[in-house]
VMD Tcl script that draws the C-alpha trace (Angstrom):
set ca {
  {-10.69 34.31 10.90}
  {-6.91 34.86 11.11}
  {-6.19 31.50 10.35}
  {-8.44 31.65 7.46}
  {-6.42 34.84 5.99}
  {-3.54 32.94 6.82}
  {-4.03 29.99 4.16}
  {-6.03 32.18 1.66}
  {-3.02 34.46 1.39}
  {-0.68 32.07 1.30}
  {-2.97 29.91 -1.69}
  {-3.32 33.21 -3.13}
  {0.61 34.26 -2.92}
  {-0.08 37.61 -1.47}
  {-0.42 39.59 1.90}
  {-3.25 38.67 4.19}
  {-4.19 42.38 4.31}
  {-4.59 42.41 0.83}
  {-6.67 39.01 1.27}
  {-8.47 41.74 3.97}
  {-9.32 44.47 1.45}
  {-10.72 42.02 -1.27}
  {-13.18 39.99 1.65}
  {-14.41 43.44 2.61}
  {-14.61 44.66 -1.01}
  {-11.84 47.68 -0.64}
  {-9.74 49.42 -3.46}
  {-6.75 49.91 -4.30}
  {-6.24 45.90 -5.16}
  {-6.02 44.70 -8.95}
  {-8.48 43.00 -10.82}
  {-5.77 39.80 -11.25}
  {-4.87 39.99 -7.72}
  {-8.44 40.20 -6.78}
  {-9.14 37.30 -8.71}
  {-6.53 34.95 -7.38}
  {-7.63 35.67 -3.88}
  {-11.32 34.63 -4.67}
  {-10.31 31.44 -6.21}
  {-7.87 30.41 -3.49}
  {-10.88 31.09 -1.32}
  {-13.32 28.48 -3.79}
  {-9.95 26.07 -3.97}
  {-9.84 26.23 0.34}
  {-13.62 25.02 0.49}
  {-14.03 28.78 2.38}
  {-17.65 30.39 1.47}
  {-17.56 33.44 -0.27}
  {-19.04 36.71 1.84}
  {-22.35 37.53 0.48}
  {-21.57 40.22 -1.55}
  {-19.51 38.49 -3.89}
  {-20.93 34.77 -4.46}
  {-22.65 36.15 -7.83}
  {-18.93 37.01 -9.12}
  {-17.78 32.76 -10.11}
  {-14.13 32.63 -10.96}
  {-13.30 30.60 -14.42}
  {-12.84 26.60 -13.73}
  {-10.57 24.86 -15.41}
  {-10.47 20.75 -15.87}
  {-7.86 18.69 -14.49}
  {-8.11 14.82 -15.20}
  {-6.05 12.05 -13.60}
  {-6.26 8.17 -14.29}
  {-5.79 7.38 -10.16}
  {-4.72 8.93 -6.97}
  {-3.03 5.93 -5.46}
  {0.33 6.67 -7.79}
  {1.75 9.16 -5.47}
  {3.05 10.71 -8.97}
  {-0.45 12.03 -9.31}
  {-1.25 13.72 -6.45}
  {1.80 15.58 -6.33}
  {1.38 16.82 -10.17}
  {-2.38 17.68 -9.15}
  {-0.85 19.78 -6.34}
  {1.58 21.63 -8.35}
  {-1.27 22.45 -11.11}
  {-4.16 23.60 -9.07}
  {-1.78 25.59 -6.87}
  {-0.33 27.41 -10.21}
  {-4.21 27.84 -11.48}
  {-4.76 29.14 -8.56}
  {-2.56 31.95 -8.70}
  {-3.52 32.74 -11.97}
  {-6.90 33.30 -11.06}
  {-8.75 29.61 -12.03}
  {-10.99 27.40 -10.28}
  {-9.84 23.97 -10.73}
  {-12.05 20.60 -11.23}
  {-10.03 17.66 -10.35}
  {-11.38 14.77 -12.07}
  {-9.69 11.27 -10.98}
  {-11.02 8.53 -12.58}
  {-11.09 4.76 -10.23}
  {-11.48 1.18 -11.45}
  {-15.39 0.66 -12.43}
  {-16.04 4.30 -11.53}
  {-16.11 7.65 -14.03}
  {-14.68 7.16 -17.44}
  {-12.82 9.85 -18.80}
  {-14.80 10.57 -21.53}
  {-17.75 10.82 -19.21}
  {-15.57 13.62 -17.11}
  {-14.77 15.20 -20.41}
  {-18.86 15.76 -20.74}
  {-19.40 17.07 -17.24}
  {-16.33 19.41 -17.56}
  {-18.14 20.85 -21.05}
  {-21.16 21.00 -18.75}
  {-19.61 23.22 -17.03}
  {-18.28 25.46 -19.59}
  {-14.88 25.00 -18.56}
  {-12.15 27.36 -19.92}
  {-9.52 24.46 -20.57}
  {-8.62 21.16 -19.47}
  {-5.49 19.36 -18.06}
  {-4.81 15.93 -18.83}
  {-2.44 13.59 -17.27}
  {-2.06 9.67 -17.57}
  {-5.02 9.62 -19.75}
  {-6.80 7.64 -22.73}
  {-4.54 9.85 -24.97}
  {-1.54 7.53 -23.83}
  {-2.21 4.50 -25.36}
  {-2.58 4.04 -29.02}
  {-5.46 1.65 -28.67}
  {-7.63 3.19 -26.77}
  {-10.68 5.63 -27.58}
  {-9.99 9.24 -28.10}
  {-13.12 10.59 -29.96}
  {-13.82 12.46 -26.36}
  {-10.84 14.77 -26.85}
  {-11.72 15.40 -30.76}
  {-14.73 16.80 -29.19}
  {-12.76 19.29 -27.47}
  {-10.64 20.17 -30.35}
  {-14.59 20.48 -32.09}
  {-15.42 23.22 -29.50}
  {-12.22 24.89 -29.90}
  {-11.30 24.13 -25.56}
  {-7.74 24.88 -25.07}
  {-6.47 21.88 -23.94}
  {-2.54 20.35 -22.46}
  {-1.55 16.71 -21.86}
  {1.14 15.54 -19.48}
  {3.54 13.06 -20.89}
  {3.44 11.33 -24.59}
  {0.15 11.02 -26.46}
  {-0.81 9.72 -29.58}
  {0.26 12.55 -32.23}
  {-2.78 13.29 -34.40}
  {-4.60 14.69 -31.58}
  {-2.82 17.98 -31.92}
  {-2.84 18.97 -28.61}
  {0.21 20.48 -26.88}
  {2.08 18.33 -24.54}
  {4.60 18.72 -21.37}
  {6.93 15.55 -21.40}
  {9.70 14.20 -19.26}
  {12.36 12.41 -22.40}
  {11.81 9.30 -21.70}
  {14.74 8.66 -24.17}
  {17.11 10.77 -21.60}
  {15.32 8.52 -18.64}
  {16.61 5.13 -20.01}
  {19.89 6.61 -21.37}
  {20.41 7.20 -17.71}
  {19.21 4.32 -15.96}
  {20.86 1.88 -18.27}
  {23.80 4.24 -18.01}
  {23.61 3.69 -13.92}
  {23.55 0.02 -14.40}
  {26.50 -0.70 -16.68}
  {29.00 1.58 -14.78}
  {27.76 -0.78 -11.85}
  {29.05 -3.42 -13.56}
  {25.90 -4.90 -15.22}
  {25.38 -6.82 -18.71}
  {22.28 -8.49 -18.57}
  {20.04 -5.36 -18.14}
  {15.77 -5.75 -18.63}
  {12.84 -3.48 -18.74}
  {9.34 -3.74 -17.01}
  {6.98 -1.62 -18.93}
  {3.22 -0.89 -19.65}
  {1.03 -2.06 -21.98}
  {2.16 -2.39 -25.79}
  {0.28 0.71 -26.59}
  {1.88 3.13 -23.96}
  {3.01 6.02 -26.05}
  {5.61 6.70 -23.17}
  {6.96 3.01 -22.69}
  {7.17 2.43 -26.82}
  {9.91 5.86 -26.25}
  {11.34 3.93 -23.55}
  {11.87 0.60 -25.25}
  {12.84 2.78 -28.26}
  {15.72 4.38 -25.94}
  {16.80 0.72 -24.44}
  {17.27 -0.69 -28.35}
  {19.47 2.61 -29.58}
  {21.50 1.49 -25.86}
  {21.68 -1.93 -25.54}
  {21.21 -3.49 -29.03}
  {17.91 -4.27 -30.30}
  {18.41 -7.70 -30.56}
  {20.24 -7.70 -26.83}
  {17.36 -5.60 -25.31}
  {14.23 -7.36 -27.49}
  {14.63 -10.37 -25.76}
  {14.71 -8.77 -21.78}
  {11.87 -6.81 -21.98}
  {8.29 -7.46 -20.36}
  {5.10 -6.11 -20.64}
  {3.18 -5.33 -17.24}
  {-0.71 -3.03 -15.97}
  {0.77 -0.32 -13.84}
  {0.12 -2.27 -11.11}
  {2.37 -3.70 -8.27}
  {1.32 -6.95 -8.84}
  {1.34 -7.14 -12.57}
  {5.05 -5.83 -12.00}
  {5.66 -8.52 -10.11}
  {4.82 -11.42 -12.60}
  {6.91 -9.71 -15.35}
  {10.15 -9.53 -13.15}
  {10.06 -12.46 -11.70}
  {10.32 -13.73 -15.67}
  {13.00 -11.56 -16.30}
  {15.06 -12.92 -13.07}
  {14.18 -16.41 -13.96}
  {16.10 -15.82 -17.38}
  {19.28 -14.59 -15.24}
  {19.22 -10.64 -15.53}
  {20.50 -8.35 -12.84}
  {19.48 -5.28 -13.96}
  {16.16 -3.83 -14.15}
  {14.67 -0.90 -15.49}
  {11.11 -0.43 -14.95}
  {8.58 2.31 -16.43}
  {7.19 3.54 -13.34}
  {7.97 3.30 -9.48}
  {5.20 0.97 -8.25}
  {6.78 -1.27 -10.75}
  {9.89 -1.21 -9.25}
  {8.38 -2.14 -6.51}
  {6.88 -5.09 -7.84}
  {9.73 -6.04 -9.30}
  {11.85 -5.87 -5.66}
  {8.70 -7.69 -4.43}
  {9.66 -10.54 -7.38}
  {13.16 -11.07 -6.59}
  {12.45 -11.39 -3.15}
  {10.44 -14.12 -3.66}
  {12.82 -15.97 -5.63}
  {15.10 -15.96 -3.01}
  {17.24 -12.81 -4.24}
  {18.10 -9.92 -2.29}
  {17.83 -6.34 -3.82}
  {20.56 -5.39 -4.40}
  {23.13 -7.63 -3.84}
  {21.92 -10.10 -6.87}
  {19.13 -8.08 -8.57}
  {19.80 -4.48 -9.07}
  {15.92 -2.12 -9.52}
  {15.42 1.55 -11.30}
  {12.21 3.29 -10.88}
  {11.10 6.13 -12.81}
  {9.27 9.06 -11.87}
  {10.84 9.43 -8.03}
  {7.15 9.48 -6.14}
  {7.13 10.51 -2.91}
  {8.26 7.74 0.09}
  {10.28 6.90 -2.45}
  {13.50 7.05 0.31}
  {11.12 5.04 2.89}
  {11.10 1.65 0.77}
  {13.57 -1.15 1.56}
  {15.60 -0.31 0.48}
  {15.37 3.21 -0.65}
  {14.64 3.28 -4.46}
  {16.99 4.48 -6.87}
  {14.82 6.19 -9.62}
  {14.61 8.81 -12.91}
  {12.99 11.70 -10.80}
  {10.68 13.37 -13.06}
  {10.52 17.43 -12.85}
  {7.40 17.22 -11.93}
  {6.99 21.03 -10.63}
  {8.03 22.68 -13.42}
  {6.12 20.52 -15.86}
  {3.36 21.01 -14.09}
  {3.96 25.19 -14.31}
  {4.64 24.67 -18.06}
  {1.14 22.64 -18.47}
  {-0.60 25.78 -16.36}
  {1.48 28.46 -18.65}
  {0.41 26.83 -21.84}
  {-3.53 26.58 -20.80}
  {-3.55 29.94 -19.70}
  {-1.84 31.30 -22.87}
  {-4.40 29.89 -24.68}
  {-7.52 31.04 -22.74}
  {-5.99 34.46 -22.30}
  {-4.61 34.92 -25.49}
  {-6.06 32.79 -28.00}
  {-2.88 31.52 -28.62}
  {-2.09 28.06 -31.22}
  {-0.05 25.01 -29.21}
  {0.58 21.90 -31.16}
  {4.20 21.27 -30.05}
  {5.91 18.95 -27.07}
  {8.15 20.71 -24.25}
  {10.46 17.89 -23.67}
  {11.82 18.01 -19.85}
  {14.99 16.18 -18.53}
  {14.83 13.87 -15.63}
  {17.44 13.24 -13.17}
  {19.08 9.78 -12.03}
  {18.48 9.70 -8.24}
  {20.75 6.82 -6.68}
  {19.81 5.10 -3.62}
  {19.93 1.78 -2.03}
  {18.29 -0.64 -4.67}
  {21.31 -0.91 -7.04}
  {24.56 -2.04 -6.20}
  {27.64 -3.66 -8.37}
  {26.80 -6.74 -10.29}
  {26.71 -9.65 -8.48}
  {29.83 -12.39 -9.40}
  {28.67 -15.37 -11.44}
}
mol new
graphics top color blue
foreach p $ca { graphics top sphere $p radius 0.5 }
foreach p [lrange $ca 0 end-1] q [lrange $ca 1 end] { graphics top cylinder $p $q radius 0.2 }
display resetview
């Protein structure tokens, strides 16, 4: 039972005698505080004590594309943590290859009668895809946040890292090392966040410089791997890639040329996921804030359940350049 009170209070954010009073159903604890300490309980997996299983605490959706990407577990911890403490149940929804579609979540989460949803990584990223699930949310009015770029007519509010800022930085990295022929690994064509980044890479390199080093790649290590290993082939030393299991495709390339990373080929991640310093060698990467965008998503949802509150705008969030051991100077033709 201590134990218990222990991890509620802690989920919760308060004392574990106040976790105490609400369990036995005491006064002189507030409605909001009350509240957080029953969802930390439903968030734990801990049963509720008789007296107050009638009393459901509001859910709230949060969708991700995959839990392998480190990236996406660690957001998903940030966000149901912060829901959470204000008082939400959370639904994680992660979506796997031939399982759940999104839009398929997005019914059972209106099922539900959710109060809001969270995306991240979703359908809303790439121009091509489907998005008549999420006009049916804006049809029922559901407050809704996305995490990173989306297609714009959607109207939803979104929490981004600058992805302009991101390349501005890695390219940055790679020049003062010494580096001239600099290439990109990104997603798909119709990645709202990877157009910003090649966007970024033609205002810094040229667009007829950069054009010509860029390849397309899945967001998979493998797919990574095939697009570096065209990009070393055609001499560059530099590369830039749109995600971190990229970059480590793209070490995985060069090493199978016969390079060594760094000392000829020189590899940027982006998003700084953890084990991130266990790789070999440790990845140098564009960390994104990933803690306070997740807060920001949370703040914005909640506004708008709580207070009917209007959200059409992006929060744009600045990365950081985190320099380890896969770039080094430029190697001497």
């Amino acid at each position: 039972m201590t134990k218990r009170l222990a991890e509620v209070a802690k989920k919760a954010g308060v004392s574990e005698a106040t976790v105490s009073r609400v369990l036995n159903g005491r006064s002189g604890v507030s409605e909001a505080t009350r509240t957080s300490v029953l969802t930390a309980l439903d968030v734990l997996g801990y049963e509720r004590p008789t007296k107050l299983r009638g009393e459901r605490a509001r859910l709230v959706g949060l969708v991700l594309p995959e839990l392998q990407n480190p990236i996406f577990p660690a957001l998903a911890e940030v966000v149901t943590g912060s829901l959470a403490q204000r008082g939400f149940t959370p639904a994680l929804c992660a979506r796997t290859i031939g399982g759940v579609p999104e839009s398929d979540y997005v019914e059972m989460l209106l099922d539900h009668q959710v109060s809001g949803v969270i995306f991240a990584g979703g359908s809303y990223a790439l121009a091509d895809a489907s998005h008549e699930h999420y006009r049916r949310l804006t049809e029922r009015g559901l407050p809704v946040v996305l995490v990173n770029a989306g297609v714009d007519e959607l109207g939803f509010p979104r929490v981004s890292t600058d992805d302009a800022v991101a390349v501005e930085q890695a390219y940055g990295h790679l020049r003062s090392l010494g580096h001239e022929r600099i290439g990109m690994v990104l997603g798909p064509e119709g990645h709202i966040p990877s157009r910003r980044k090649l966007a970024a890479m033609l205002q810094v390199a040229g667009a007829e410089d950069a054009a010509a080093r860029v390849e397309r790649s899945s967001f998979s290590m493998e797919g990574a791997r095939v697009a570096a290993t065209r990009l070393v082939e055609r001499g560059v030393t530099g590369i830039i890639c749109a995600s971190d299991v990229l970059a480590l495709g793209a070490i995985r390339a060069a090493r199978r040329l016969g390079r060594s990373v760094p000392g000829d080929v020189s590899v940027v991640g982006f998003d700084d996921s953890a084990f991130m310093t266990c790789t070999d060698p440790p990845l140098t990467t564009v960390r994104q804030p990933i803690e306070t965008m997740g807060q920001a998503a949370v703040d914005l949802l909640v506004s708008q359940i709580d207070e009917a509150r209007e959200f059409s705008d992006e929060l744009l969030f600045e990365p950081e350049l985190v320099v380890r051991g896969s770039t080094g100077p430029a190697p001497r033709d």
